[in-house]
N, C-alpha and C positions, 0 to 999 in steps of 0.2 A: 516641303517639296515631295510629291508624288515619284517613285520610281518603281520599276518593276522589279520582281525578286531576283532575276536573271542582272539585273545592274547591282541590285545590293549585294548581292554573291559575290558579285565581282569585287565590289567595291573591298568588301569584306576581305577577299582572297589577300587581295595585292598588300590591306593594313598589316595583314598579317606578316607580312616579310619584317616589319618593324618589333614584336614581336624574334621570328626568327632570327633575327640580327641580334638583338636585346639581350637575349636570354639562350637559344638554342645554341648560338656561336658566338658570342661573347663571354658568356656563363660556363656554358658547358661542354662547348670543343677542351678545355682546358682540364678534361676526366680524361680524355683520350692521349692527352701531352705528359699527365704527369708522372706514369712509370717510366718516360723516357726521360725525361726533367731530373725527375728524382735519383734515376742510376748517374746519369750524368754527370752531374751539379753532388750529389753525395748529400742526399737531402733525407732529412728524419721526417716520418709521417705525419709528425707537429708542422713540421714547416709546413710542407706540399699541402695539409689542410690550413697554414694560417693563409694561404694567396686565394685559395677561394672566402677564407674571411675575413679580408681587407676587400674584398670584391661586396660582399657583403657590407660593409660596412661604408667602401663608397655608395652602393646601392644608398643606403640607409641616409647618405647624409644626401646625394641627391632626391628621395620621397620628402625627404622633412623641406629641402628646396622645393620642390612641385609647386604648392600653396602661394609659395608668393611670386614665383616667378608666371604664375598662371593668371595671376593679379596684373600680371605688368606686360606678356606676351602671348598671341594667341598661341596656341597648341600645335598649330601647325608648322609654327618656327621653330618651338622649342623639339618637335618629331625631328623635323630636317638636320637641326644643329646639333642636333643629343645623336644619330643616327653615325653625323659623320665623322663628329667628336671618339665615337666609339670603332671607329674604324681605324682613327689615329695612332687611339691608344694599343689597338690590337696589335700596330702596326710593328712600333714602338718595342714591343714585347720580344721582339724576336734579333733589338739591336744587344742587347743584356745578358750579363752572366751575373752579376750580383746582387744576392738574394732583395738586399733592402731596393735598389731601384724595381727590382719588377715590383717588388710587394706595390712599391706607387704605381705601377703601373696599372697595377691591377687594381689598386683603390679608386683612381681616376677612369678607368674603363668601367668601373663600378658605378659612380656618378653620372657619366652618360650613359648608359643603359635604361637608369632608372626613371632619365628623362625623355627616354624615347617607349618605355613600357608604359609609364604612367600615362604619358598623353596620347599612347595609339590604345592604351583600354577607356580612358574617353572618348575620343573620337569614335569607337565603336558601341560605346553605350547609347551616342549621339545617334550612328546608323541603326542602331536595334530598334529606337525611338518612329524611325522610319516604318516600321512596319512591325508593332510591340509583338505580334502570331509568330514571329518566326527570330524573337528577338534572342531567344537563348541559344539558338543554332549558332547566328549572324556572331554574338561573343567564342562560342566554341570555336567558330573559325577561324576568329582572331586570336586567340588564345592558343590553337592549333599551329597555328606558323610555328612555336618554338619549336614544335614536333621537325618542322621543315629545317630548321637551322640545325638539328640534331643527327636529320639523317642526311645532310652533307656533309656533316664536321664528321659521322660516322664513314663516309664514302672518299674524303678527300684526305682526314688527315692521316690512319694510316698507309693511305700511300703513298703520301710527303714525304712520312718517315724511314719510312721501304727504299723509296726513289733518292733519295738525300743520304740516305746511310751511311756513304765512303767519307762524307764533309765533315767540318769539325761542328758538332753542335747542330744536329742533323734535326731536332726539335723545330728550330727558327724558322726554318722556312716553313714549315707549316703553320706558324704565324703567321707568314708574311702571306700565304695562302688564304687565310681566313682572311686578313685584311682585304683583303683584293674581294672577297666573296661578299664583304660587308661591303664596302665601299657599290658594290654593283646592286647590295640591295638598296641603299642608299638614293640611287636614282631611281628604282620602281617606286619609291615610295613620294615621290614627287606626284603623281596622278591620283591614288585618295588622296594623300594631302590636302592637294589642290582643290577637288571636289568636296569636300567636309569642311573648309575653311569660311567660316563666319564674320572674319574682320573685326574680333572683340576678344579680347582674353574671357577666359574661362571663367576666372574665379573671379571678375564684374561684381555677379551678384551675391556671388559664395561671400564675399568682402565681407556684404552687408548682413548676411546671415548666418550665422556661425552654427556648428552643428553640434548637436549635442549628442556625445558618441556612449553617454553612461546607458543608456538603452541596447546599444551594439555590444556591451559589454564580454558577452561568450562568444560571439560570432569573431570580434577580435581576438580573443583568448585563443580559440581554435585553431584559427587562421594564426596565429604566432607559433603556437606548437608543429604547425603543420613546415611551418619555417624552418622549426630545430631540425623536425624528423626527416624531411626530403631531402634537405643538401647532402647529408653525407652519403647517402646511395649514390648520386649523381655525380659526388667526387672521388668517391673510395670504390666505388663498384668493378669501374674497368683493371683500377690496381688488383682487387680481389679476383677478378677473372687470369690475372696475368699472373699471379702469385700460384693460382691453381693449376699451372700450364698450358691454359687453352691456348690456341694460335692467333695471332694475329688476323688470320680472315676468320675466325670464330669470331672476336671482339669483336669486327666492326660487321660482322651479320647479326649480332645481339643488339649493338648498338643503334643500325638502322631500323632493323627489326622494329624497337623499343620509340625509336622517332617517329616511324609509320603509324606507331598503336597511339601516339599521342595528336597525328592530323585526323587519325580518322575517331577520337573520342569526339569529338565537337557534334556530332551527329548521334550519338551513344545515348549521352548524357542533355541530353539538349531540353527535354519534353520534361525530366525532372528539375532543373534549373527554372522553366518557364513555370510549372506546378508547383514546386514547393518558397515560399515567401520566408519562412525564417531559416535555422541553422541546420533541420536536418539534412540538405545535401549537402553540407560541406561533410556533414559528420558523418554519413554513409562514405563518402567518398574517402575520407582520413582513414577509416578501420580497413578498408578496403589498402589502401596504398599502407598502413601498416602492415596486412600479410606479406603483399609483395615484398617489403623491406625485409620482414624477416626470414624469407624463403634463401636466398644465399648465405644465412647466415647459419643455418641449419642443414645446408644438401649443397653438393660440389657436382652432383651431377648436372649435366649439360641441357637436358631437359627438361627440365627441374628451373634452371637458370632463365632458360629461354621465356618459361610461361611466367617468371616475375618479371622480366623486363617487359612484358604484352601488355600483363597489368597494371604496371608502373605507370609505361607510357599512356595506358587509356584510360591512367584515371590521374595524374598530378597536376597536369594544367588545369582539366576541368572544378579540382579545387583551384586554382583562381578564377576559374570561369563566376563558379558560387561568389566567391567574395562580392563581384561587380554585381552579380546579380541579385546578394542580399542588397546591395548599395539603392541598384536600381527599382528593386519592389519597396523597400521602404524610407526610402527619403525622394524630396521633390528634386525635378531636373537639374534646377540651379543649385542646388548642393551635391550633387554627382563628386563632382573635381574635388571637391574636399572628400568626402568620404571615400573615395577611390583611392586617397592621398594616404587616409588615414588606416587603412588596409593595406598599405602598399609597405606604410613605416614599419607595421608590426610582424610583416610578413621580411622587411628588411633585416628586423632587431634577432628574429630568431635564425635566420641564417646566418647568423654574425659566431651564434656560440655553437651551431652546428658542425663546422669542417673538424674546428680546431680539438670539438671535444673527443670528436670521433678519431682523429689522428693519433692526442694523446693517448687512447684509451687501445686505438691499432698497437703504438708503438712499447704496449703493456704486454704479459704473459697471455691475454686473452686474444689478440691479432686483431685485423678487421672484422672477423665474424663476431665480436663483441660488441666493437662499434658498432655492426647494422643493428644488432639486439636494442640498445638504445637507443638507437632511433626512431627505430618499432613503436617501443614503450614510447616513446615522444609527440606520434601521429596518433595511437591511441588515444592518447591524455585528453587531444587536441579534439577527436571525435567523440570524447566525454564533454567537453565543455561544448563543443559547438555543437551538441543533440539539446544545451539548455538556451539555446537563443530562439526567443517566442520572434513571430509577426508583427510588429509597431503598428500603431493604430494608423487607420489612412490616414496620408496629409492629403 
């Protein structure tokens, strides 16, 4: 089906709130909650980094679900359901004080997320397909929504927490905030839904052809380091801001800031995603998003802070923009969903040991500025392996 760029934009725009929901404030509002969490609740930086990896690790076990359940329903169910699933569980989050229910909470918001990320970066590999000239933007876009969830959770939640202060557990409502913001994304995503919807589950033909990922070998690799090294900026960053005394309206001007640099990468990065076929743009983009990582971990100054949250933001999604688009340059359409799956696990497996290791090693003599250092080293590693994943021959 023919459309014009002005409808695929659109189409694009609105996927991407699935995304925002997914990831921007499902994932990541939860950077913003957890120096108020953790004074509260009297929480060690092992904890408050193990809830983003049980978040990770529902992630992990909803990607390894993707495959079959895309076997058995189309994608556009599993968006809607996974979408509002995750609105539930946000919701949820904000009835609890004891650490082991949120951890499920968070495990289970983990597993819907990952069914609403995994099937609105299909669905938008499907729209790139639409018009392949301008198909790495049409993914940056979608990709870019997180940036959108990022800087509302950056705009809304602290001043939840502002406005709620005199209550007991002044944290929750900014839960129940988020929930109400998913839930409203929830119904935009009913219109691409609807317009992208096939009447055939995904993985149809993926069934019958199974993909053979020893080829992907470093582009996975990459993509899983890139996994360890970005979650703990994303979860320990705002503590480390807060630790350093900035203000609360500093936080969430770095914070927005840092969401804005991530809608407007999609357009940045767009023309080397469509150019480059194997591993190097994941692996430019990893060395890149290693400085930023390490820039707070070396300078306190506010300046200094600000231009790695720019960089952060305008270069971490568009590593997963690369993942979909290594998927898309070298394997055929009907193995898309699996190998999108199969990117998605490894990208899961390394957020799993990224909060907790960066917590443990915070709540060491070396503080958070240690942990970002290993994280650094982490996306490094990651833009070592993924500079040796060649082009696969055409299918």
């Amino acid at each position: 089906m023919q459309a014009s760029p002005g409808r695929l934009f659109a189409l694009a725009l609105a996927l991407s709130v699935g995304a925002a929901l997914s990831l921007g404030i499902t994932r990541f509002a939860y950077g913003l909650l957890l120096p108020a969490m953790r004074e509260d609740l009297v929480w060690s930086y092992t904890l408050a980094g193990a809830m983003n990896t049980v978040n990770a690790a529902g992630y992990l076990m909803g990607a390894l679900l993707a495959p079959w359940a895309l076997r058995r329903w189309d994608p556009v169910l599993l968006l809607s359901r996974g979408a509002l699933a995750a609105t539930v569980f946000m919701g949820l989050s904000g009835f609890f004080t004891d650490a082991s229910v949120l951890l499920l909470q968070r495990f289970l918001a983990g597993v819907a997320s990952a069914s609403v990320f995994v099937t609105g970066g299909l669905l938008a590999a499907r729209l790139g397909a639409r018009d392949p000239q301008r198909a790495g933007w049409l993914l940056g876009v979608y990709y870019g929504g997180t940036g959108l969830g990022i800087t509302v959770s950056a705009l809304l939640v602290p001043w939840a927490l502002e406005f709620f202060a005199a209550q007991s557990h002044s944290w929750r409502y900014a839960w129940w905030l988020m929930a109400a913001v998913c839930f409203l994304g929830s119904l935009v995503l009913r219109w691409p839904a609807k317009q992208l919807a096939d009447g055939a589950p995904a993985g149809q033909q993926a069934q019958r052809h199974q993909v053979a990922l020893r080829p992907l070998f470093y582009g996975l690799a990459g993509y899983g380091m890139f996994g360890v090294g970005y979650i703990g900026y994303m979860t320990f960053v705002v503590a480390l801001l807060r630790a350093e005394g900035n203000s609360t309206q500093a936080i969430a001007v770095f914070y927005a800031v840092l969401g804005l640099a991530v809608m407007a990468s999609s357009r940045v990065w767009a023309r080397l995603l469509d150019r480059e076929k194997g591993g190097r743009a994941m692996a430019l983009l990893n060395g890149l998003l290693g400085m930023a990582t390490l820039l707070p971990a070396v300078s306190d100054n506010f300046t200094v802070l600000m231009f790695s949250g720019i960089v952060f933001g305008g270069v971490f999604l568009s590593i997963v923009a690369s993942s979909t688009a290594l998927v898309r340059h070298n394997l055929p359409q009907h193995q898309w969903a699996a190998g999108i799956s199969a990117f998605t696990v490894v990208f899961a497996a390394g957020q799993i040991a990224g909060p907790t290791m960066v917590g443990w090693i915070a709540d060491g003599e070396g503080g958070l500025a240690r942990g970002l250092l290993v994280s650094a080293f982490a996306l490094w590693v990651g833009a070592g392996l993924a500079w040796r994943q060649k082009p696969l021959a055409p299918h």
